[in-house]
C-alpha positions in Angstrom: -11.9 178.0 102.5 -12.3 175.0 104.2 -14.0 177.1 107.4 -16.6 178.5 104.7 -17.3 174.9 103.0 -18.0 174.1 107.2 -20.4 176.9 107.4 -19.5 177.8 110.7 -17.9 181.4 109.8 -19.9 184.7 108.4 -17.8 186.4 105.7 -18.5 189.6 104.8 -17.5 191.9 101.8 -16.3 195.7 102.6 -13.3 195.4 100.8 -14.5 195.8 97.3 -12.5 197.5 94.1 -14.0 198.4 90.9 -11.6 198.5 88.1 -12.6 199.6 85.0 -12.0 201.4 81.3 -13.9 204.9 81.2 -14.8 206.1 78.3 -11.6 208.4 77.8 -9.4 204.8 77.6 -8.5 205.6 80.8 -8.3 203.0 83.9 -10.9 204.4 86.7 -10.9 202.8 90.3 -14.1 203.1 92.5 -14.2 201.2 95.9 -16.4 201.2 99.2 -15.2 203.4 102.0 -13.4 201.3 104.1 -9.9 202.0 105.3 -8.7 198.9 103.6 -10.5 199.4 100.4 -9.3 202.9 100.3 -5.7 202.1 100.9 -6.1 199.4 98.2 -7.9 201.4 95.7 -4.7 204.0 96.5 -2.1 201.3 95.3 -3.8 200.0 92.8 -4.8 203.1 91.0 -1.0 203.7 91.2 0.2 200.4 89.5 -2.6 200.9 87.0 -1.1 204.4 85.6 2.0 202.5 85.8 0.8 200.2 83.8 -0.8 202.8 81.3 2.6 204.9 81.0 4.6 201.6 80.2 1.7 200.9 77.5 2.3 204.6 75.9 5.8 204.1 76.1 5.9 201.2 74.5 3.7 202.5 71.4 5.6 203.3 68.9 3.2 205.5 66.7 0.5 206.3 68.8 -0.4 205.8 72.8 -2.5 202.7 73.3 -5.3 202.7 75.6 -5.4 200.3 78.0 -7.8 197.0 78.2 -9.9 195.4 80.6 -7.2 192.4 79.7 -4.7 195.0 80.9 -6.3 196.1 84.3 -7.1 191.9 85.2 -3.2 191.3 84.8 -2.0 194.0 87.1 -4.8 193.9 89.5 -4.2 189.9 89.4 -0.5 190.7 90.6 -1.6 193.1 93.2 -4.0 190.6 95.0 -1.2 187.6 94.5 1.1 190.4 96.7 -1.0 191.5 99.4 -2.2 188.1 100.4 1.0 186.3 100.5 2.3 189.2 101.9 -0.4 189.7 104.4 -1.8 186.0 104.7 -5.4 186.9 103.6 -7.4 185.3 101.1 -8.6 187.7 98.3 -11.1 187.0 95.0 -11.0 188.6 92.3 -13.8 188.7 89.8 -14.4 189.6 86.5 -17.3 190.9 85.0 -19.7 192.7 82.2 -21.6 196.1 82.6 -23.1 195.3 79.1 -26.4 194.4 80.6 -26.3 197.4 82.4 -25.5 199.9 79.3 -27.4 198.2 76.9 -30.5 198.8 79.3 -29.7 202.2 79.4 -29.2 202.4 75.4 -32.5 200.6 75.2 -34.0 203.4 77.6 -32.1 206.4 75.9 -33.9 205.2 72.8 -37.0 204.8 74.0 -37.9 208.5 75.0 -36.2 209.6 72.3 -39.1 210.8 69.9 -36.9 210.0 66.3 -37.5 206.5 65.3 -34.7 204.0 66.0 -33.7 200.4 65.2 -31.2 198.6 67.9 -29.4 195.9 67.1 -27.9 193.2 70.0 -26.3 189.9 70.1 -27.6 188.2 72.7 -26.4 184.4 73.0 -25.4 184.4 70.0 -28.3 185.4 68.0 -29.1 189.0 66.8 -32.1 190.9 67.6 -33.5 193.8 66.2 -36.0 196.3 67.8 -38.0 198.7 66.5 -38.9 202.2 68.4 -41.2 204.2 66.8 
């Protein structure tokens, strides 16, 4: 860190994960095609369907689907492994696709021909829309 602070070192990202909750409560891991990032996307898609069958298991009427509160806990204790284990430092980073869907609600919407009202809470205020 304190190389990067310096500004004498290039860092580059081609280690990347995507963990995420698709839309069959399932956990879904995309990553970039390097070796690394394939072997790490391999070990964590693992732990994360362990993860999933400890869930079910413990659910005592019905199975639970897993949350994104879910995925950041075992991915957390992945990263913590690999870089003590390997000395590396790793981030990990949390964040939101709702900009993204909401666009493409907004967009679905939109050349639809049936008229539509959408509702969003947007920093803490609501807005309505029209779509004729």
């Amino acid at each position: 860190m304190a190389a990067l602070a310096r500004g004498d070192r290039v860092v580059t990202l081609s280690s990347i994960l995507k963990c995420h909750v698709n839309k069959f409560g399932r956990c879904e891991v995309l990553s970039t095609q390097s070796p690394r990032s394939l072997m790490m996307k391999e070990a964590c898609t693992l732990l994360l369907e362990q993860a999933e069958q400890a869930k079910t298991t413990q659910a005592s009427t019905s199975a639970l689907e897993m949350t994104l509160s879910d995925i950041k806990r075992t991915v957390e204790r992945y990263v913590a492994a690999m870089a003590d284990e390997n000395d590396l430092y790793y981030a990990l980073h949390c964040v939101s696709d709702y900009d993204v869907s909401l666009a493409r609600l907004r967009d679905y919407i939109i050349d639809n021909p049936c008229a539509s009202l959408l509702a969003t809470l947007e920093m803490n205020a609501t807005h309505i829309e029209n779509y004729p």
